[in-house]
N, C-alpha and C positions, 0 to 999 in steps of 0.2 A: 504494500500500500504506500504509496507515492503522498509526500507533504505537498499540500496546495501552495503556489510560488503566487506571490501579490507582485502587478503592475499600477502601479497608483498613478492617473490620468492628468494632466495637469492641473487641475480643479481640485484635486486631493492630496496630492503630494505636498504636504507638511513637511522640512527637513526634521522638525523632531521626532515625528512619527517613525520616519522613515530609518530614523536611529535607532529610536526605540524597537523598534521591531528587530532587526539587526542583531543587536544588542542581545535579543532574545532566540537568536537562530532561525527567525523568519528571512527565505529567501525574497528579496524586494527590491525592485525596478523602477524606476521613475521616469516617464513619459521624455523630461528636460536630461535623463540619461542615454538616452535610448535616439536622439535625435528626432523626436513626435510631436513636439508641440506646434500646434496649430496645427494639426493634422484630423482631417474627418474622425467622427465617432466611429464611423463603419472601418475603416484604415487603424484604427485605436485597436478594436473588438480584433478583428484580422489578425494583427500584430504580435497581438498577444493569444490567440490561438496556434497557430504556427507554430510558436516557441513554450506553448503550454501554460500561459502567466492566467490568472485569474483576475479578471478587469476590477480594480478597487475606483468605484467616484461616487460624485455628489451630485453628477446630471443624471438625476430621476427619469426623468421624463423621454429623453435621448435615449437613454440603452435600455429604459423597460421598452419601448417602442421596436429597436432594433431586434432584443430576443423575440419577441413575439412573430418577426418579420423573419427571424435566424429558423426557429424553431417551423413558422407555418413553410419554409422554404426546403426544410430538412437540410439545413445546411449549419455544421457543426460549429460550438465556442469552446473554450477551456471553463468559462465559468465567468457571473456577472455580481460583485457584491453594489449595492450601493446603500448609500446615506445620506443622511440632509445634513448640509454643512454647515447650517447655524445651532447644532443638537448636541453636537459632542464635542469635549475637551480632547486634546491627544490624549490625556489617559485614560479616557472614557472607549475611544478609539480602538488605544493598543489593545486594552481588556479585551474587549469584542473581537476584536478580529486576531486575538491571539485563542479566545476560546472556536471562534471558530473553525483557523487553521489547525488546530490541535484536536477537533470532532470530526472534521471531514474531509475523506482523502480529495486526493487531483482528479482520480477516477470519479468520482462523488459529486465534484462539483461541472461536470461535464454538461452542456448545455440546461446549466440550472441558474437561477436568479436566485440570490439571496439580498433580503433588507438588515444592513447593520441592527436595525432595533429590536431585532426578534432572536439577536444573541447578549 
């Protein structure tokens, strides 16, 4: 069982976050690392399918849209977490999504949507 790897989209990528995670053995990519920003949400999702990353943001609306288009097209992601970015503190954050990287495999999170607030 394979550890779920975070891409955090530029809309999410905190540097403290992204330390903190780190810090904690979470594998994590940042859109501004990766050379992505300003790049389409669909080209984000893509990205980070190919290379197996699990899309971490805070555009709700965007990539619930897009899975729903991935999934009616039968056409695969690695996984889509998102959150609302006026909700949570970075430690409110790491908590979350280090309980969830730590419950559900790579396999697991495979054309699935998860809402930061329901960990």
């Amino acid at each position: 069982m394979s550890r779920i790897r975070l891409y955090f989209d530029e809309d999410s990528m905190r540097h403290a976050l992204v330390r903190a995670l780190r810090a904690r053995g979470v594998d994590v990519i940042t859109a501004l690392e990766c050379d992505m920003i300003e790049r389409s949400d669909q080209e984000q999702l893509d990205f980070t399918t190919v290379r197996g990353y699990v899309l971490y943001s805070f555009n709700i609306g965007d990539f619930y849209h897009l899975h729903t288009i991935y999934l009616t097209e039968n056409k695969p992601h690695a996984g889509i977490i998102l959150a609302s970015q006026q909700r949570y503190t970075v430690g409110q954050q790491m908590r979350k999504l280090l309980k969830l990287t730590m419950t559900l495999s790579a396999q697991e999170m495979q054309n699935r949507l998860e809402f930061l607030n329901n960990w």
